[in-house]
C-alpha positions as CSV (number, residue, x, y, z in Angstrom):
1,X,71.1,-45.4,29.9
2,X,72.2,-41.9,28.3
3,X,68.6,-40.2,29.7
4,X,69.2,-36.3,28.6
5,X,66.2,-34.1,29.4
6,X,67.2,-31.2,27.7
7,X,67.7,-33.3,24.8
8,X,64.0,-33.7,24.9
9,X,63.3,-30.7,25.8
10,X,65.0,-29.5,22.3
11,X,63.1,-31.9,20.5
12,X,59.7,-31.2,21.7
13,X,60.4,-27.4,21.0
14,X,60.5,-28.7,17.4
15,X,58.9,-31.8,16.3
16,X,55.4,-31.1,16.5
17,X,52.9,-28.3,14.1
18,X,49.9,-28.3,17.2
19,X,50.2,-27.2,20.5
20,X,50.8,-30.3,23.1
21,X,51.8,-31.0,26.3
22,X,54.6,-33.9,27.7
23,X,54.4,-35.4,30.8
24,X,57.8,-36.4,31.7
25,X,59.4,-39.9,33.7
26,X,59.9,-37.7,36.5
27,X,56.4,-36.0,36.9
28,X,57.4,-32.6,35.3
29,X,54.8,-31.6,32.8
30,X,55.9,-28.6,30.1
31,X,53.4,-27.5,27.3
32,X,54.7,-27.2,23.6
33,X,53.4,-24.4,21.5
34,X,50.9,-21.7,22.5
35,X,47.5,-22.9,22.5
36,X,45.0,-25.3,23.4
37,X,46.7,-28.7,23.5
38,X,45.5,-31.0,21.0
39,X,47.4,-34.3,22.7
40,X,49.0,-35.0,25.4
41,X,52.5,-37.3,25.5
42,X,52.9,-39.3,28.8
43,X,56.7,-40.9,29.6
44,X,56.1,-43.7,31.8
45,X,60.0,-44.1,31.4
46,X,62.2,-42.5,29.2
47,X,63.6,-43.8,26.4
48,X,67.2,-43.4,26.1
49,X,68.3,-40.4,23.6
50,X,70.9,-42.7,21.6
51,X,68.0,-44.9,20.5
52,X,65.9,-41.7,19.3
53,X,68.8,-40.2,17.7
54,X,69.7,-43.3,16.3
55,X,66.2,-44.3,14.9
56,X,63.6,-42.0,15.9
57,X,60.8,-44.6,14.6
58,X,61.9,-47.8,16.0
59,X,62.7,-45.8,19.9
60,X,59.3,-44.4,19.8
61,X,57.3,-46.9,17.9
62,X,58.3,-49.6,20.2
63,X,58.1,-47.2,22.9
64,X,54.2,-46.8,22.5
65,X,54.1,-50.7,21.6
66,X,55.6,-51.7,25.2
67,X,53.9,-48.6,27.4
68,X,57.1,-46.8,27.8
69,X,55.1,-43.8,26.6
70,X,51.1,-43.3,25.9
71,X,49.4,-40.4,24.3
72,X,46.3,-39.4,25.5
73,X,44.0,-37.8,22.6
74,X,44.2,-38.8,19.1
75,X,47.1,-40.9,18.1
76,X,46.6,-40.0,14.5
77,X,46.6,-36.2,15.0
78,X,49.9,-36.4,17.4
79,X,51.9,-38.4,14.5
80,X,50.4,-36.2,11.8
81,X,51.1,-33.3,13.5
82,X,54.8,-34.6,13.1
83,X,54.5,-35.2,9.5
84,X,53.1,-31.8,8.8
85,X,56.3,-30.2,10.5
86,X,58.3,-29.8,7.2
87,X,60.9,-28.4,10.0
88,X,61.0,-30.5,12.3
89,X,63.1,-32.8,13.7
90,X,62.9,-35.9,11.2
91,X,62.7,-33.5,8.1
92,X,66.0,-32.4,9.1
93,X,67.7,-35.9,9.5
94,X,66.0,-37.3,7.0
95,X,66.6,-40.6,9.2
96,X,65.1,-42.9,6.7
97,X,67.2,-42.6,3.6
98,X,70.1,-43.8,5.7
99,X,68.4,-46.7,6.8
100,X,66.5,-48.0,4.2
101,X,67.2,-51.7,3.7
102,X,68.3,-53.8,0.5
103,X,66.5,-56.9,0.4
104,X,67.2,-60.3,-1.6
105,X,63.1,-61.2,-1.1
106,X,63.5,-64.5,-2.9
107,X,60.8,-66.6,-3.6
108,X,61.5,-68.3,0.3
109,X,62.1,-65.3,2.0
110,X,58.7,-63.6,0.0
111,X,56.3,-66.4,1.1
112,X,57.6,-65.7,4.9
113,X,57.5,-62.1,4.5
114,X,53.8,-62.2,3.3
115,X,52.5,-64.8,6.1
116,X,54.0,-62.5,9.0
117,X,51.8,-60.5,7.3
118,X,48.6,-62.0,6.1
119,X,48.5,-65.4,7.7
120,X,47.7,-63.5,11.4
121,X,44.4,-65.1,10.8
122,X,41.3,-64.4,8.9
123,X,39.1,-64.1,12.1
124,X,41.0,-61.1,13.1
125,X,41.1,-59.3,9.7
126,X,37.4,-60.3,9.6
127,X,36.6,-58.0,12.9
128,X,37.7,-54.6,11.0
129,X,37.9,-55.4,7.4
130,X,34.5,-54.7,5.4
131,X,32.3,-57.7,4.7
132,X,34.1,-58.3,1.2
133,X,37.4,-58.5,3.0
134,X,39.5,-56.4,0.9
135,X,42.5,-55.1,3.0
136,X,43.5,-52.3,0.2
137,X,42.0,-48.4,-0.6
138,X,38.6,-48.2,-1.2
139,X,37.5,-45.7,-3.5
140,X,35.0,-43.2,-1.9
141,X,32.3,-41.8,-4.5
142,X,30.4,-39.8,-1.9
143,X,31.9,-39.4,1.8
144,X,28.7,-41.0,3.3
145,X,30.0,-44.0,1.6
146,X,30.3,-47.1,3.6
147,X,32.9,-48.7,4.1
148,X,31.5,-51.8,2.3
149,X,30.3,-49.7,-0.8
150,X,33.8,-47.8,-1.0
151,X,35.3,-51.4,-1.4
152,X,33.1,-52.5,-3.9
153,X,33.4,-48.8,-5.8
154,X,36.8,-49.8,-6.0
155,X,36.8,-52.5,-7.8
156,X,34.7,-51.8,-10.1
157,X,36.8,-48.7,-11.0
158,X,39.7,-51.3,-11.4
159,X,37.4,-53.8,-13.4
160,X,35.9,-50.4,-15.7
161,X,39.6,-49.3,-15.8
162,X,40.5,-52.5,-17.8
163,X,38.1,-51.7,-20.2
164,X,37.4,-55.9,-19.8
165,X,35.2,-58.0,-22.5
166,X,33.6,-61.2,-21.8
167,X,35.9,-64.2,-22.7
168,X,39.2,-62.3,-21.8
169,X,42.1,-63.6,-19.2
170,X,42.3,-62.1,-16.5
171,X,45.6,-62.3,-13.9
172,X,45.4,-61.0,-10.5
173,X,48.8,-60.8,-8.8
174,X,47.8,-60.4,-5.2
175,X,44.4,-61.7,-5.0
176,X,43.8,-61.0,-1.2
177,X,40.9,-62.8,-0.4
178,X,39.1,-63.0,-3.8
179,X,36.9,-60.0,-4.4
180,X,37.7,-58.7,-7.0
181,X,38.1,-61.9,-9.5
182,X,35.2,-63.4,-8.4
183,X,33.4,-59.9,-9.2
184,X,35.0,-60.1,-12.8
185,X,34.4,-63.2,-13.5
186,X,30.2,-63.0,-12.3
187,X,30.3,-59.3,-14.3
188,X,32.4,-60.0,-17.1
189,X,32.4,-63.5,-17.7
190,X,36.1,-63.4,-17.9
191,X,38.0,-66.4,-16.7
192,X,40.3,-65.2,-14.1
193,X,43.3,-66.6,-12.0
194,X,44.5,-65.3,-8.2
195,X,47.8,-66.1,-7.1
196,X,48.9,-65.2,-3.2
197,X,51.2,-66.7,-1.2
198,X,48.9,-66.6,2.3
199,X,47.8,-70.0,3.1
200,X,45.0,-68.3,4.8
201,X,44.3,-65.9,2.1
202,X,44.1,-69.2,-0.6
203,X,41.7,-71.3,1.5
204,X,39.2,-68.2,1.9
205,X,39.3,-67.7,-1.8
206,X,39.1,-71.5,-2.5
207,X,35.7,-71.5,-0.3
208,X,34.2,-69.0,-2.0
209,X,35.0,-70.6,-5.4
210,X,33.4,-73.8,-4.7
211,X,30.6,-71.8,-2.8
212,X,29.0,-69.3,-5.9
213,X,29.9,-72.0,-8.2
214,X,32.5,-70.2,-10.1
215,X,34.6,-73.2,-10.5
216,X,34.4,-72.4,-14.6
217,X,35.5,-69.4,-14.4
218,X,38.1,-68.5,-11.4
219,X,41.3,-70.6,-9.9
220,X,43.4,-69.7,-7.2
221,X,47.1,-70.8,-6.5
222,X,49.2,-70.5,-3.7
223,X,52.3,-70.0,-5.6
224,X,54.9,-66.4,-6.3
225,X,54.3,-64.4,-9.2
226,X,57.8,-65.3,-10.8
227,X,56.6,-68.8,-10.9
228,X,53.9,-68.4,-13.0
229,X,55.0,-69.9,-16.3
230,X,53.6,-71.0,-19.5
231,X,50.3,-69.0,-19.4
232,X,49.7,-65.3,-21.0
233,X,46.6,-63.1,-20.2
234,X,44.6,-60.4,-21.9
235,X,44.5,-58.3,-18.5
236,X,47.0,-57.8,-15.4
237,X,46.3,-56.5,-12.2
238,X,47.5,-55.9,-9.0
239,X,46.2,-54.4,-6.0
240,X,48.6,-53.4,-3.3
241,X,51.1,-56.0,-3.3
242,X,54.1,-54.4,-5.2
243,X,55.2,-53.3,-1.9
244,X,55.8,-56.0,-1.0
245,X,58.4,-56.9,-3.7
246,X,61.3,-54.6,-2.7
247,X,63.5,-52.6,-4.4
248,X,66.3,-54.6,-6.1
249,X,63.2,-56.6,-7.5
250,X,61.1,-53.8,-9.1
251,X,62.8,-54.6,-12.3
252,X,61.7,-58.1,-11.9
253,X,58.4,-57.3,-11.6
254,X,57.8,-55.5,-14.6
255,X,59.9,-58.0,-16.9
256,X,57.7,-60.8,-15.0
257,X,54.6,-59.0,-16.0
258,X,55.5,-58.3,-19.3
259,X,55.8,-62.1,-20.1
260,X,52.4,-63.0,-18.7
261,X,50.8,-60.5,-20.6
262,X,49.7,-60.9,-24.3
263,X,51.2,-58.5,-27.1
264,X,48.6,-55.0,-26.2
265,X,48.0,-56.7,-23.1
266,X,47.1,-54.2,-20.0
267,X,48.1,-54.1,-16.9
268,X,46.7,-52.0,-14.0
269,X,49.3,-51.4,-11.0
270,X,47.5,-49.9,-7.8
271,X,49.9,-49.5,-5.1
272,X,51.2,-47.1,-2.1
273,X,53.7,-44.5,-3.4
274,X,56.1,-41.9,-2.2
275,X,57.7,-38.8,-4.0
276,X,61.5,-40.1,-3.5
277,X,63.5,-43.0,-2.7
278,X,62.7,-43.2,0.8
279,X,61.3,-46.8,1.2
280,X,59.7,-47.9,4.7
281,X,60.8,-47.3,8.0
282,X,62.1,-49.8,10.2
283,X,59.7,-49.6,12.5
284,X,57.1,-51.1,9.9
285,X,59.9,-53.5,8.9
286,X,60.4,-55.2,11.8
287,X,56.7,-55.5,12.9
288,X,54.2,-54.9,9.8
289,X,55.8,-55.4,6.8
290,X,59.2,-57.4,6.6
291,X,60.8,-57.0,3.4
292,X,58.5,-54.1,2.3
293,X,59.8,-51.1,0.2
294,X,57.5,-48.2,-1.1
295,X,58.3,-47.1,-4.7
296,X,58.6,-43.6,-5.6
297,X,56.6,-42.8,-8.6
298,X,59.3,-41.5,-10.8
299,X,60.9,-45.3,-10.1
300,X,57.5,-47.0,-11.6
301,X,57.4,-45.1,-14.1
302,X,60.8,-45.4,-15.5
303,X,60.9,-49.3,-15.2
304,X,57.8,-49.2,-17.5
305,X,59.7,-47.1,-19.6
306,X,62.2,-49.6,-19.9
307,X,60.2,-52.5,-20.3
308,X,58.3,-51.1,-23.2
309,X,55.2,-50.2,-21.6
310,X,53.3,-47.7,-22.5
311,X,51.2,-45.8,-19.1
312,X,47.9,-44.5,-20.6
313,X,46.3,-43.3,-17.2
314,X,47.7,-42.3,-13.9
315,X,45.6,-41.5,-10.9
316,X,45.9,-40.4,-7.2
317,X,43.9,-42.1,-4.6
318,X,45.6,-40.5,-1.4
319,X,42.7,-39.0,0.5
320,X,40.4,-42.1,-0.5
321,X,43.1,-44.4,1.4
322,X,42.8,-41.6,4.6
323,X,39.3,-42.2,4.3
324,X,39.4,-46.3,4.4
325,X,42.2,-45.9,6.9
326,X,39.7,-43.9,9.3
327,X,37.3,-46.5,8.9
328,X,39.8,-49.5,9.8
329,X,41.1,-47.7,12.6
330,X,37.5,-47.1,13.9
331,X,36.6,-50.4,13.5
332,X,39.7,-51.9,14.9
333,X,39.1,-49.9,18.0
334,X,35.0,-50.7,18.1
335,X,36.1,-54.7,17.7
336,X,38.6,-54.3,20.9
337,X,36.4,-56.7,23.3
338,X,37.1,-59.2,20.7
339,X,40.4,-58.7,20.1
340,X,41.4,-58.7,23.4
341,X,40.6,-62.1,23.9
342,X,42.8,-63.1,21.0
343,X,46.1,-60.7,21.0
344,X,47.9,-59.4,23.6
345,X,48.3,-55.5,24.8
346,X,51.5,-55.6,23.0
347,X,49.8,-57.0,19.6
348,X,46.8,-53.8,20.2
349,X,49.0,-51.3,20.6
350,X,51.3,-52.2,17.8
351,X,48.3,-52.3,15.2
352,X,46.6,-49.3,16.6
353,X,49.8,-47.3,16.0
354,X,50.3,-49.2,12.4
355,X,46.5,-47.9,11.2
356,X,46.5,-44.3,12.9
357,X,50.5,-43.8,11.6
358,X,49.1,-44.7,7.9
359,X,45.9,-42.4,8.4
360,X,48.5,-39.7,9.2
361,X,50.8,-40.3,6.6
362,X,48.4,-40.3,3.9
363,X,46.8,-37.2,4.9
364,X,49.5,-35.2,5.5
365,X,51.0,-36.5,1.8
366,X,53.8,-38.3,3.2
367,X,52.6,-41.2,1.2
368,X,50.3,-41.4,-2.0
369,X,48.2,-44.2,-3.6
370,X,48.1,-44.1,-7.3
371,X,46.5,-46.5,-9.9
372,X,48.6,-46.8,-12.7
373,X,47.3,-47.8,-16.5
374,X,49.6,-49.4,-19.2
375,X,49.8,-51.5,-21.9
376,X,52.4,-53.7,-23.3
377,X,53.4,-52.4,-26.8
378,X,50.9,-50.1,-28.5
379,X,47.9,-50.3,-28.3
380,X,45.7,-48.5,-30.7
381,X,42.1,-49.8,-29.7
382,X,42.2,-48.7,-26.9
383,X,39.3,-45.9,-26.1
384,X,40.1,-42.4,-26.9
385,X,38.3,-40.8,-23.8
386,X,38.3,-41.6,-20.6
387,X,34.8,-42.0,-20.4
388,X,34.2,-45.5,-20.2
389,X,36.0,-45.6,-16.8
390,X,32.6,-44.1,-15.1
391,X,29.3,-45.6,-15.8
């Protein structure tokens, strides 16, 4: 193993914004930046400096995953602290672009992409998702917002957004586990479809169908956007799942959504978004998010360009996903007697560094969340102010 101190040593000098201090493998212990430390790095064994140089995420992220290293304080301030360091060490390498993957994400390779994902099991999302069970941003009106009322917020911001009428179509590409066509359909009286492929995800929604009674009004399907076919809708949404499409199928997406929309159809697009061509790191690939790319805006906005869709509202969420983040994370850690008894050390370690590295990232601006508005064609009924967005 190619174990260079003074490689670290280097590093450390360099990779963080706050004041910390490293315990090394071999008991030395060095502080990093003048100060009170905010966090402190423990090496319980080094981790060789090919794999860092190599790919920084993956050494380290599996390095907290299998105990190689710990941190002692916040984990969300020690990797935000790394994302505020416009200077540092991964800024420079700009590791990422390089290894950014190109993925086919057929309709096959999709479906096991999102089970990885989703089908973990409802009981678990159920310990530190809200009691609606919507795994996306909330949308925070006050800070003393619950959890709960952010989530509901949110849709309704999304439902307001697409200015709906009773009697419309409504297509949810996405549909998690249900809220938010089951709150059109009791508020709107629209008839609405879900589609996900999460067998878990489909039989929550299901239940809850059959349970308020909304069999009139709201269907689910277990089945891949792209084979949706003979059936048009008034209204298109979709709620953080176009991340999950990849890149070489953005294209698809939009061309996909532009046939299931009627002609001045609108579409609302609410995803995670970064300022260039970055994608995801392979850390998150390989254990969170197989197949996962994040678009960069000027991408979106270019493939609605060339679909012929017009975007008539554009807004940034970031903070309100730092906020619902917090919450998760808290949650997540509150839940732990629970959890324990169903997931291994491995399994906790891994999600805790998932929600506190997405906490970081979105409040240091590394990633965004925006909510984009558009319509296919022109549409010229469609309000002049923004104003009916807020009640």
């Amino acid at each position: 193993m190619n174990i260079d101190k003074a490689f670290y040593d280097n590093l450390f000098k360099n990779l963080f914004t706050d004041p910390c201090v490293v315990k090394f493998w071999d008991g030395e212990v060095k502080q990093y930046g003048s100060g009170d430390a905010l966090f402190r790095i423990k090496f319980n064994e080094p981790i060789a400096k090919t794999e860092v140089i190599c790919d920084p995420s993956l050494a380290f992220g599996e390095g907290y995953m299998h105990k190689k290293i710990d941190i002692e304080g916040s984990v969300r301030k020690a990797i935000e602290s790394i994302y505020k360091n416009q200077d540092g060490f991964l800024s420079q390498k700009k590791p990422y672009v390089k290894l950014v993957k190109i993925f086919s994400n057929s309709i096959r390779k999709s479906k096991e992409d999102v089970q990885f994902h989703y089908d973990i099991g409802n009981d678990f999302y159920r310990l530190w998702l809200d009691e609606t069970m919507t795994y996306s941003c909330a949308y925070f009106k006050s800070p003393e917002d619950s959890l709960f009322q952010a989530q509901a917020n949110k849709v309704d911001h999304i439902l307001r957004k697409l200015n709906l009428q009773a009697g419309q179509t409504l297509l949810d590409i996405g549909c998690g586990w249900g809220e938010l066509i089951l709150t059109a359909a009791k508020t709107y009286r629209v008839k609405a479809l879900g589609i996900t492929l999460s067998s878990e995800q489909y039989s929550r929604v299901q239940e809850r169908i059959e349970n308020e009674n909304l069999q009139d009004l709201v269907e689910v399907q277990q089945i891949d956007f792209r084979e949706l076919k003979d059936r048009t809708f008034d209204r298109v949404v979709s709620v953080g799942m176009i991340e999950h499409v990849g890149k070489e199928q953005l294209n698809g997406y939009f061309s996909t959504v532009k046939s299931l929309l009627n002609e001045s159809g609108v579409t609302l697009l609410h995803c995670i978004t970064s300022d260039d061509e970055v994608g995801t790191d392979s850390w998150i690939d390989k254990y969170i998010f197989p197949g996962g790319y994040i678009p960069a805006v000027n991408e979106l906005i270019t493939l609605m360009a060339a679909n012929k869709f017009y975007l008539i509202d554009l807004e940034s969420l970031r903070e309100h996903y730092t906020r619902t983040l917090e919450h998760w994370a808290k949650n997540f850690e509150q839940a732990l007697p629970v959890i324990e008894k169903m997931k291994s050390e491995t399994f906790i370690r891994m999600w805790r560094l998932y929600l506190n590295a997405c906490a970081a990232s979105f409040h240091s601006g590394n990633n965004d969340v925006h909510q984009f508005l558009f319509t296919k064609g022109v549409n010229n009924t469609w309000p002049l102010t923004r104003a009916y967005m807020y009640p």
